[in-house]
CHARMM internal coordinates of N, CA and C (Angstrom, degrees):
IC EDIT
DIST 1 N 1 CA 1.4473
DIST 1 CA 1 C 1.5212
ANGL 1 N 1 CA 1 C 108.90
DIST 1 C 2 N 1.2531
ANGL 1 CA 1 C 2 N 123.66
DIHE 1 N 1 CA 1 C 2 N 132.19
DIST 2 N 2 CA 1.4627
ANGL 1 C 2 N 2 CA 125.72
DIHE 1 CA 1 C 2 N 2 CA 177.23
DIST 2 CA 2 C 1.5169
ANGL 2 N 2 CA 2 C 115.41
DIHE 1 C 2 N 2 CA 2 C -64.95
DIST 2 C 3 N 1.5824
ANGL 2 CA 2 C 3 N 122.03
DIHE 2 N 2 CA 2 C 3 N -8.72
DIST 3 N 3 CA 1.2908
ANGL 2 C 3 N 3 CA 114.18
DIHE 2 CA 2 C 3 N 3 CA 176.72
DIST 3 CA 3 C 1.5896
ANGL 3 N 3 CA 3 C 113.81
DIHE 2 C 3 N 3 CA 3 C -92.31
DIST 3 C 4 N 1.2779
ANGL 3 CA 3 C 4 N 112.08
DIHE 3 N 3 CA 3 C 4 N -11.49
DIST 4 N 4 CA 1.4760
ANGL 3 C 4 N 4 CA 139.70
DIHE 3 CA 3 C 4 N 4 CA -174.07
DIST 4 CA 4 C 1.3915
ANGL 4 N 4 CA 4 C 130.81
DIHE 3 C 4 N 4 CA 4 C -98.05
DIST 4 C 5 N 1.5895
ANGL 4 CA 4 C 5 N 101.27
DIHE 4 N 4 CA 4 C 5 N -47.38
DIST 5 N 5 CA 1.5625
ANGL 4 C 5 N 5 CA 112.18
DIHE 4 CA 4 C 5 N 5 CA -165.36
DIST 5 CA 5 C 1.2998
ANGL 5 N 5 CA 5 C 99.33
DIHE 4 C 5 N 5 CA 5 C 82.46
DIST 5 C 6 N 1.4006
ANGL 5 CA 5 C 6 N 145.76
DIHE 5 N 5 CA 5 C 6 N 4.75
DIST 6 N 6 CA 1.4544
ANGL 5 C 6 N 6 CA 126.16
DIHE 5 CA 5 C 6 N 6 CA -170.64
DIST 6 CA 6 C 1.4495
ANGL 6 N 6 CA 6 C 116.50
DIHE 5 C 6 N 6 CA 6 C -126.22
DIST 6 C 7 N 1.6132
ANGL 6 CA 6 C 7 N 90.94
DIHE 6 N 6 CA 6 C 7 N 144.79
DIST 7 N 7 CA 1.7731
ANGL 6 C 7 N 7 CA 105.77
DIHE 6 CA 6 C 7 N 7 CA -160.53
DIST 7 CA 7 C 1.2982
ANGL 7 N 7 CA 7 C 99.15
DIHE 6 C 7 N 7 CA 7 C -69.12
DIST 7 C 8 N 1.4110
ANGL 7 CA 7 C 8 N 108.27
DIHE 7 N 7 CA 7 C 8 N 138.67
DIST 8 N 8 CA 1.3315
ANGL 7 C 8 N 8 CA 131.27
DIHE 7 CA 7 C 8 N 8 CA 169.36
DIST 8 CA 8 C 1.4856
ANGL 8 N 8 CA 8 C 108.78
DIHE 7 C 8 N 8 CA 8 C -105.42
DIST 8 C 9 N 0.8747
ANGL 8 CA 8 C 9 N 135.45
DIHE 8 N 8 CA 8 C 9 N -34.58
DIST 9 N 9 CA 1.8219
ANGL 8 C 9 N 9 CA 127.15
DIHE 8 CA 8 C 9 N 9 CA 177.29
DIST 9 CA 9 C 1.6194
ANGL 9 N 9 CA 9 C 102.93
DIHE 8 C 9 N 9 CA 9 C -147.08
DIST 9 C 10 N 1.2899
ANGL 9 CA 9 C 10 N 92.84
DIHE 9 N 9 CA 9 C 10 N 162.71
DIST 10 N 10 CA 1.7645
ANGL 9 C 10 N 10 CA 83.04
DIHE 9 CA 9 C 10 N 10 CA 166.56
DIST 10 CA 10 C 2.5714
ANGL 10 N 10 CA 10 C 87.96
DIHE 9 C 10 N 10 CA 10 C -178.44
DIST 10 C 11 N 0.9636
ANGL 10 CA 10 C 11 N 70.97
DIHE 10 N 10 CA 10 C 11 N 149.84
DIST 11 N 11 CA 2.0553
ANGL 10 C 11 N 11 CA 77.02
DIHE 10 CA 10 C 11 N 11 CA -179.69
DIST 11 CA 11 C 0.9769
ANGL 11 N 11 CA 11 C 95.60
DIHE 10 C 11 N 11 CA 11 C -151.46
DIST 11 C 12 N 1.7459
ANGL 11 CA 11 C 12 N 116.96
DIHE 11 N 11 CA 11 C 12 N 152.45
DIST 12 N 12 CA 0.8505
ANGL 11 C 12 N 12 CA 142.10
DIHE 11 CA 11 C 12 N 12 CA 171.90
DIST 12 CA 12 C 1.8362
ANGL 12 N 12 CA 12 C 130.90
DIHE 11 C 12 N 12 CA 12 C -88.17
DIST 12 C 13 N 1.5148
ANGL 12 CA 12 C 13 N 118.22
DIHE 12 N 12 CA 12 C 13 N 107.52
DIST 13 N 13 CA 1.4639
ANGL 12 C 13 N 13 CA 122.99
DIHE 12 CA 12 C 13 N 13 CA -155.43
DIST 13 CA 13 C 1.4138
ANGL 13 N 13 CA 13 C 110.31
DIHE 12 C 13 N 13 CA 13 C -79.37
DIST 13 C 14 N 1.1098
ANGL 13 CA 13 C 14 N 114.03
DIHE 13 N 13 CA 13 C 14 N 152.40
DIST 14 N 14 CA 1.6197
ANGL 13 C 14 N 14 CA 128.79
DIHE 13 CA 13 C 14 N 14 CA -170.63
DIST 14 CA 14 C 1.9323
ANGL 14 N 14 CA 14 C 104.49
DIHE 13 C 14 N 14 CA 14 C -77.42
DIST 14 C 15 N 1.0881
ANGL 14 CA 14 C 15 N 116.75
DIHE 14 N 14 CA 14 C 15 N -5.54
DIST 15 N 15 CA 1.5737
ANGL 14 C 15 N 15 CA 129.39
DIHE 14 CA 14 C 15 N 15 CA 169.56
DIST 15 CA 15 C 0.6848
ANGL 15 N 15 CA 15 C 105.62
DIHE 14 C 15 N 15 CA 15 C -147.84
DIST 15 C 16 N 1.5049
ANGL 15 CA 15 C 16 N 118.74
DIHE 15 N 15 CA 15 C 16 N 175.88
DIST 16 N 16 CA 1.6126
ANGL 15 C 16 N 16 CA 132.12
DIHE 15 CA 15 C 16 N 16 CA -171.14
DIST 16 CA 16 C 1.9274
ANGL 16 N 16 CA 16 C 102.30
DIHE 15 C 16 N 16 CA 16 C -82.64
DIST 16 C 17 N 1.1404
ANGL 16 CA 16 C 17 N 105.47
DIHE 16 N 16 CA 16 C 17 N 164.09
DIST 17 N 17 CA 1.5526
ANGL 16 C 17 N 17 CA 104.10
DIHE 16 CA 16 C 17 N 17 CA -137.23
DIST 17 CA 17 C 1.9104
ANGL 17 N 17 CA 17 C 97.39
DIHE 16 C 17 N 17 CA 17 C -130.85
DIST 17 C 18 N 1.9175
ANGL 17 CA 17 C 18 N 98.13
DIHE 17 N 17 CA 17 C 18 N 42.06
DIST 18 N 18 CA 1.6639
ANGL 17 C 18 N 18 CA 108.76
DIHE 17 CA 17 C 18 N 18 CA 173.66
DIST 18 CA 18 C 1.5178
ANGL 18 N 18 CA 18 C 108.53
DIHE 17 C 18 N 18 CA 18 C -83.11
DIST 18 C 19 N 1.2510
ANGL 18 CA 18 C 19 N 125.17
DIHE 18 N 18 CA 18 C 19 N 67.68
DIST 19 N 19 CA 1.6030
ANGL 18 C 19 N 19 CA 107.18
DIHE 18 CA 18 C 19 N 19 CA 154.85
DIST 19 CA 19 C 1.4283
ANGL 19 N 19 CA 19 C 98.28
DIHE 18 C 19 N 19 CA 19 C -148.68
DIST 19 C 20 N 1.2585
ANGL 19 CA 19 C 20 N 118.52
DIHE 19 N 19 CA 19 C 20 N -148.32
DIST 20 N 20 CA 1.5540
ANGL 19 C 20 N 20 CA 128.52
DIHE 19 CA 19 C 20 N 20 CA -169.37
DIST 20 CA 20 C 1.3475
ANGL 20 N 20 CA 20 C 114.69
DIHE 19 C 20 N 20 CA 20 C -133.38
DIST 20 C 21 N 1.5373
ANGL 20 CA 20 C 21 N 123.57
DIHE 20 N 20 CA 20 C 21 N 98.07
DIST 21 N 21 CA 1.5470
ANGL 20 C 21 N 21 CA 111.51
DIHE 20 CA 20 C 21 N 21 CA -155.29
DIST 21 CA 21 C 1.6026
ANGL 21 N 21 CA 21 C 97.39
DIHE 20 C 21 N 21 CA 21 C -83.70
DIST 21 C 22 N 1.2371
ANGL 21 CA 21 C 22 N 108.70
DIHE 21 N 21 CA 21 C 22 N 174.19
DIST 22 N 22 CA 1.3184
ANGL 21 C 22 N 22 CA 112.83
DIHE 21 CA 21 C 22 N 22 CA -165.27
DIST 22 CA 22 C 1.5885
ANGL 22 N 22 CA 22 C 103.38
DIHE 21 C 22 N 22 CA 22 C -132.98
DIST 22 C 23 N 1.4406
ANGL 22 CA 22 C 23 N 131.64
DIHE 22 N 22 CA 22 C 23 N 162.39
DIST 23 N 23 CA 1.0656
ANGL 22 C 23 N 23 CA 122.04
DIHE 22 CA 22 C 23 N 23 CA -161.40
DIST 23 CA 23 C 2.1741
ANGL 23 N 23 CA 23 C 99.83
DIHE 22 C 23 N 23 CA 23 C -156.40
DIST 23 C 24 N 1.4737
ANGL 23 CA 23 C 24 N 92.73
DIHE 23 N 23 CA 23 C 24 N 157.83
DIST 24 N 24 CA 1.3846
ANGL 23 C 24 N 24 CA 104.87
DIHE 23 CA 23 C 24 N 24 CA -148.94
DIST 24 CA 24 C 1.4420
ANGL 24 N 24 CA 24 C 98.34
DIHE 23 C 24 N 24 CA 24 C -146.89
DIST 24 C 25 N 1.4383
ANGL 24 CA 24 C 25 N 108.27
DIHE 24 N 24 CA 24 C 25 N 128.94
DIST 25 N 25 CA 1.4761
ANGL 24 C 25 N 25 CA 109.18
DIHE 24 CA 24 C 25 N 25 CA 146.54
DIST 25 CA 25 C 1.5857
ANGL 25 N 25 CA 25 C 133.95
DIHE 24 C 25 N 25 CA 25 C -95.73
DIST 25 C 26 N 1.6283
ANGL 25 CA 25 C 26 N 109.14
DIHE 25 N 25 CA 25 C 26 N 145.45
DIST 26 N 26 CA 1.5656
ANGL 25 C 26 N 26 CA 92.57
DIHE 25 CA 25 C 26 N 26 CA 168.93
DIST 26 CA 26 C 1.6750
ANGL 26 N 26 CA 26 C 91.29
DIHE 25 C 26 N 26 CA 26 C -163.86
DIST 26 C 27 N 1.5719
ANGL 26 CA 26 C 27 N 92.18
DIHE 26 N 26 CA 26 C 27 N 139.45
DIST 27 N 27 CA 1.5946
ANGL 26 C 27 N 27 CA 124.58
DIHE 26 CA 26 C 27 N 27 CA -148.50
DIST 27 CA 27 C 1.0514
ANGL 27 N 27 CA 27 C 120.56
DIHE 26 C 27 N 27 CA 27 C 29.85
DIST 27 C 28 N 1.4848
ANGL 27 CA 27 C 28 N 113.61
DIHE 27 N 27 CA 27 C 28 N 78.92
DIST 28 N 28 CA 1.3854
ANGL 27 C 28 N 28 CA 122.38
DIHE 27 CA 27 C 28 N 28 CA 175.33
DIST 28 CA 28 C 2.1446
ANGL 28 N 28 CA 28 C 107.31
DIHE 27 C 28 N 28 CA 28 C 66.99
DIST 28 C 29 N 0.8995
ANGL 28 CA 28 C 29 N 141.41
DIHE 28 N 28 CA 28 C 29 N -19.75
DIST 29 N 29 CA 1.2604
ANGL 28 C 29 N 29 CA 149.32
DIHE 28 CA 28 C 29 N 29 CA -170.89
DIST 29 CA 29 C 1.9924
ANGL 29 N 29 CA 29 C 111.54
DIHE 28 C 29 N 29 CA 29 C -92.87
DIST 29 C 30 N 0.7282
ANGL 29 CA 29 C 30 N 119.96
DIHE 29 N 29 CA 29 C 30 N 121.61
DIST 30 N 30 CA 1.8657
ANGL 29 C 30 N 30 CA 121.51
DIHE 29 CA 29 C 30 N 30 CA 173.13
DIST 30 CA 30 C 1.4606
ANGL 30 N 30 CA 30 C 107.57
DIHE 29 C 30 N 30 CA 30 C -115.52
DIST 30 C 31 N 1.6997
ANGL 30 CA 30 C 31 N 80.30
DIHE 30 N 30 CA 30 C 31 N 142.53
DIST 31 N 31 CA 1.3107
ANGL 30 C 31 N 31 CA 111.98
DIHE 30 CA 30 C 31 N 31 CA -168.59
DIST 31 CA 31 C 1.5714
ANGL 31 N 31 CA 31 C 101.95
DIHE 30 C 31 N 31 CA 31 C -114.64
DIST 31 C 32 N 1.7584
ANGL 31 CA 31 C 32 N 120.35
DIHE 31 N 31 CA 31 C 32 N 167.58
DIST 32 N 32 CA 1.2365
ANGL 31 C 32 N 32 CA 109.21
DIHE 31 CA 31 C 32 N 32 CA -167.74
DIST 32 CA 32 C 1.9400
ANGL 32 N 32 CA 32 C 79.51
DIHE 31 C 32 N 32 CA 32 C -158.29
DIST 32 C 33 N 1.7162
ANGL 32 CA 32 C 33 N 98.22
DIHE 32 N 32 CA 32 C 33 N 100.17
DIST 33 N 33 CA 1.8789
ANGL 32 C 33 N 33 CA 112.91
DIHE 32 CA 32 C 33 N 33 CA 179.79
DIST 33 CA 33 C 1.9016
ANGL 33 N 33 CA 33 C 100.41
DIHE 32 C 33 N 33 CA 33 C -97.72
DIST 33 C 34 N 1.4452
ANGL 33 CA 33 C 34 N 109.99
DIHE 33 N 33 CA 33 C 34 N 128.40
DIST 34 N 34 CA 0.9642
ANGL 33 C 34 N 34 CA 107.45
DIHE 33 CA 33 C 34 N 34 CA 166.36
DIST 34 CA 34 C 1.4290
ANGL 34 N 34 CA 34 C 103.41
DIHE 33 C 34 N 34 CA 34 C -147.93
DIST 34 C 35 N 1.8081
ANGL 34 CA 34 C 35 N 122.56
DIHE 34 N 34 CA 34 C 35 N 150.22
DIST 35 N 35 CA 1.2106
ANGL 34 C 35 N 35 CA 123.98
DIHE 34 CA 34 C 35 N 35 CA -144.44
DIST 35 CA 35 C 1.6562
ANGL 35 N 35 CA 35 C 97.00
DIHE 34 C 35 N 35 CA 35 C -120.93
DIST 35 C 36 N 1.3866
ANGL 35 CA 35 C 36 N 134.71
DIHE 35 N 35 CA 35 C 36 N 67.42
DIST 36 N 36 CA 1.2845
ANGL 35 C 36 N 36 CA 141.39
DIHE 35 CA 35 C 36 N 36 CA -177.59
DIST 36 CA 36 C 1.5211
ANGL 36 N 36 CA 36 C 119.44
DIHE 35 C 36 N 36 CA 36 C -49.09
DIST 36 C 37 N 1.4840
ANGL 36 CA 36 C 37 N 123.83
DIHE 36 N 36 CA 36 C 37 N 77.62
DIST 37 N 37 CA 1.1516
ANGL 36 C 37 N 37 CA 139.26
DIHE 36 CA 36 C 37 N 37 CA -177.07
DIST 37 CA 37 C 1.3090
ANGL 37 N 37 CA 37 C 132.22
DIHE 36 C 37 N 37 CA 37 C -80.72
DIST 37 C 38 N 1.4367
ANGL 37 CA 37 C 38 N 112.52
DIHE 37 N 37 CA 37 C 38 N -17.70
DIST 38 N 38 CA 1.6906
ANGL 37 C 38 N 38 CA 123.93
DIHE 37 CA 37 C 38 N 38 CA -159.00
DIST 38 CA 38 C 1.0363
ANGL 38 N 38 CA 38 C 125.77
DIHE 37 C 38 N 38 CA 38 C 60.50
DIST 38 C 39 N 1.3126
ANGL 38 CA 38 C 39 N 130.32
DIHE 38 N 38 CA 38 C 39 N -166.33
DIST 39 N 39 CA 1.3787
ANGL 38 C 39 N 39 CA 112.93
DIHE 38 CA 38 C 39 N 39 CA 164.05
DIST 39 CA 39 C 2.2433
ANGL 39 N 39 CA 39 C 108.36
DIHE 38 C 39 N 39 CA 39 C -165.29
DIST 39 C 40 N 1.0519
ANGL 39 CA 39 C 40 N 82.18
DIHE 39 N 39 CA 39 C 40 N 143.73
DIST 40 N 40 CA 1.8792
ANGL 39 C 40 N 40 CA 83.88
DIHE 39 CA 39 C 40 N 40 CA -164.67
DIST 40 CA 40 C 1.7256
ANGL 40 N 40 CA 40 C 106.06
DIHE 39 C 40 N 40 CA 40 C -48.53
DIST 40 C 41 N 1.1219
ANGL 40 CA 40 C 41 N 109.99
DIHE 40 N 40 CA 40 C 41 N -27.05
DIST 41 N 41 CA 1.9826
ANGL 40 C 41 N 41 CA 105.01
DIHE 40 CA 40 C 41 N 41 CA -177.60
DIST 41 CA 41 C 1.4227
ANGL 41 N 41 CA 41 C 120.35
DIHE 40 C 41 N 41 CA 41 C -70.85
DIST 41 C 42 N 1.5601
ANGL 41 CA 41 C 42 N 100.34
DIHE 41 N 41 CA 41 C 42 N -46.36
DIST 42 N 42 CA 1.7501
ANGL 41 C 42 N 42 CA 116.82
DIHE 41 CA 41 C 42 N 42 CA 172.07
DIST 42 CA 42 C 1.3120
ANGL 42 N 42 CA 42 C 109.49
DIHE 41 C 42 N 42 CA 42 C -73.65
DIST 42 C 43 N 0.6357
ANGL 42 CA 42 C 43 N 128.06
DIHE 42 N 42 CA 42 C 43 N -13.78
DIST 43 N 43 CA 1.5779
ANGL 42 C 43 N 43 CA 134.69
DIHE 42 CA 42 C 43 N 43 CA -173.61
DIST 43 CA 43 C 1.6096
ANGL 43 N 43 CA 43 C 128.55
DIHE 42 C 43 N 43 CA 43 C 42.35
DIST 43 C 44 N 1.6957
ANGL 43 CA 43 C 44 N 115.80
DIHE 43 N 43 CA 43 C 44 N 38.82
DIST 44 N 44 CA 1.2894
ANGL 43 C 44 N 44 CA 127.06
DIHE 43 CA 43 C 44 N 44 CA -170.99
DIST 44 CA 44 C 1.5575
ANGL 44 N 44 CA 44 C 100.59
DIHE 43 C 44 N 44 CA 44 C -75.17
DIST 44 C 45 N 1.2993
ANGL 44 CA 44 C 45 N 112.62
DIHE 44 N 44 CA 44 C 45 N -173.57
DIST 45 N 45 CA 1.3790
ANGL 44 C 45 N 45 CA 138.15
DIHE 44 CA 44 C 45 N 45 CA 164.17
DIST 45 CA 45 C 1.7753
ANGL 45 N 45 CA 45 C 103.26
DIHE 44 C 45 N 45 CA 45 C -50.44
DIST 45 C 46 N 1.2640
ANGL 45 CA 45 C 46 N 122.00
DIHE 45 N 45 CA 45 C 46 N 135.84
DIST 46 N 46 CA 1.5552
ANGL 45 C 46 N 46 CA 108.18
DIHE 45 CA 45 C 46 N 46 CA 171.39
DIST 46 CA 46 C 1.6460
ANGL 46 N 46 CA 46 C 89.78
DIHE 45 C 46 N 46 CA 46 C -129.79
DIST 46 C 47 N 1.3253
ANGL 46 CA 46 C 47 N 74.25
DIHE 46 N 46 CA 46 C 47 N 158.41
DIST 47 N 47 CA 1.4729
ANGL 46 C 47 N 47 CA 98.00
DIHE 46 CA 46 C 47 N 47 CA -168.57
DIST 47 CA 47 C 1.7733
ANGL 47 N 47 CA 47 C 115.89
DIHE 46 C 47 N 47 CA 47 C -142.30
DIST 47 C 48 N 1.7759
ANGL 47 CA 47 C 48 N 139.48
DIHE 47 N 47 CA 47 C 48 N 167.13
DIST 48 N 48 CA 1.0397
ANGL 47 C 48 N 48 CA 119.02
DIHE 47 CA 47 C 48 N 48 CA -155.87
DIST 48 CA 48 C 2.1176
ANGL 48 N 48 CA 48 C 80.31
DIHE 47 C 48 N 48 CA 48 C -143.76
DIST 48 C 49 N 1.4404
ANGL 48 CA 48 C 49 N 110.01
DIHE 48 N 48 CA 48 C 49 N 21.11
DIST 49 N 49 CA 1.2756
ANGL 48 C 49 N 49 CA 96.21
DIHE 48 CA 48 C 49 N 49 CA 165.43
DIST 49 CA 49 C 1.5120
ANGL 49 N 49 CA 49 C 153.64
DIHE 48 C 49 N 49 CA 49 C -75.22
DIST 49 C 50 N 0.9626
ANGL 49 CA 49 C 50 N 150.60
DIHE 49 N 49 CA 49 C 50 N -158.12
DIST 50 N 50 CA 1.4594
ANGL 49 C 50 N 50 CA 136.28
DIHE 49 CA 49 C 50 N 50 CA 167.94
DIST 50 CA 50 C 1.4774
ANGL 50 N 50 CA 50 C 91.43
DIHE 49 C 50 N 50 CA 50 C -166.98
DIST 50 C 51 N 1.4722
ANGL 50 CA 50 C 51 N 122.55
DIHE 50 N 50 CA 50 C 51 N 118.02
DIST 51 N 51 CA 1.3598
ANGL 50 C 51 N 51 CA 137.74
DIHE 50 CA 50 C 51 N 51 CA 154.18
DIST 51 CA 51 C 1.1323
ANGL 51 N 51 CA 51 C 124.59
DIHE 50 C 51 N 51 CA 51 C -136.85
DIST 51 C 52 N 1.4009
ANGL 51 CA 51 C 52 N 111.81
DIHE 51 N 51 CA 51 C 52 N 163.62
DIST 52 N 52 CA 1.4847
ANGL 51 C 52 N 52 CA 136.00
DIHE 51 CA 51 C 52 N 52 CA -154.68
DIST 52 CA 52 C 1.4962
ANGL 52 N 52 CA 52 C 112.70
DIHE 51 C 52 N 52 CA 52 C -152.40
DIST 52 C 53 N 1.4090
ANGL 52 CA 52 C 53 N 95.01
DIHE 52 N 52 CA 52 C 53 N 109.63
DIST 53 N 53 CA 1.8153
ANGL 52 C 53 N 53 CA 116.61
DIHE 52 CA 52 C 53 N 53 CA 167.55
DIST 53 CA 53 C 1.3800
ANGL 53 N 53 CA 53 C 122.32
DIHE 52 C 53 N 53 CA 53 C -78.51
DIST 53 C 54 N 1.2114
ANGL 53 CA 53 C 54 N 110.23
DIHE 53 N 53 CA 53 C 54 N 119.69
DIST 54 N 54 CA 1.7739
ANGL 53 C 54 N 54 CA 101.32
DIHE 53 CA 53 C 54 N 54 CA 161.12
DIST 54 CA 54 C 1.4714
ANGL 54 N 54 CA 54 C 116.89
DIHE 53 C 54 N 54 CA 54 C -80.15
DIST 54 C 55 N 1.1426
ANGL 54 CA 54 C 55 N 120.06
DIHE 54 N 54 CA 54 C 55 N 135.59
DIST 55 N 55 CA 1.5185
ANGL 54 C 55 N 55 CA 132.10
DIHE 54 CA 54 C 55 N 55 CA 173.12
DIST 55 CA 55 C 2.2146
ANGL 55 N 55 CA 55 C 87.08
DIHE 54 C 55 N 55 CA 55 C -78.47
DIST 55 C 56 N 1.7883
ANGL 55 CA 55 C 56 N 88.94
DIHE 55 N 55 CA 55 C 56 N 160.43
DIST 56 N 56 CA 1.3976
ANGL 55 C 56 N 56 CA 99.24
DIHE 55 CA 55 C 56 N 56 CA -162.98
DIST 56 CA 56 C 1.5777
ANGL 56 N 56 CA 56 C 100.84
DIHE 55 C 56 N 56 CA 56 C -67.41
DIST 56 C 57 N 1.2100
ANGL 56 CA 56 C 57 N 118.42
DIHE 56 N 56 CA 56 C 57 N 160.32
DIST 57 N 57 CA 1.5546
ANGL 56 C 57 N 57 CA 123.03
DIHE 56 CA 56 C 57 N 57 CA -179.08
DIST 57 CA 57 C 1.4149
ANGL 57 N 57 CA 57 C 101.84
DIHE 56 C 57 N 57 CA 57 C -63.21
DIST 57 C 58 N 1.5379
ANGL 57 CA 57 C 58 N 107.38
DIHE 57 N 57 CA 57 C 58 N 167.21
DIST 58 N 58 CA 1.9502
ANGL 57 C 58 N 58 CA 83.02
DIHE 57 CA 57 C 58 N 58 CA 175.39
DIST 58 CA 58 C 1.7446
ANGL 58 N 58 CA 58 C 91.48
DIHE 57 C 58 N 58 CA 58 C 173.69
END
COOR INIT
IC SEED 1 N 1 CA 1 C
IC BUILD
């Protein structure tokens, strides 16, 4: 929370987790898509997924 500093969620991605996820509303509800790819320099897990969290209804 920005009034806090304190983590509210956090999961663990099926690849290494170098890009910038991007986030979306739709009907009133947000979503948060990020595409966990790895990357050849860091040398994590790579992966070719694309997922998307809903934040809680509210």
């Amino acid at each position: 929370m920005t009034d806090t500093g304190k983590e509210v969620w956090q999961v663990d991605l099926p690849a290494g987790g170098q890009t910038t996820p991007m986030t979306y509303v739709v009907d009133d509800r947000q979503y948060v898509v990020i595409a966990p790819g790895g990357h050849h320099f860091m040398e994590p897990k790579v992966g070719d997924e694309v997922i998307a969290y809903a934040l809680p209804a509210g």
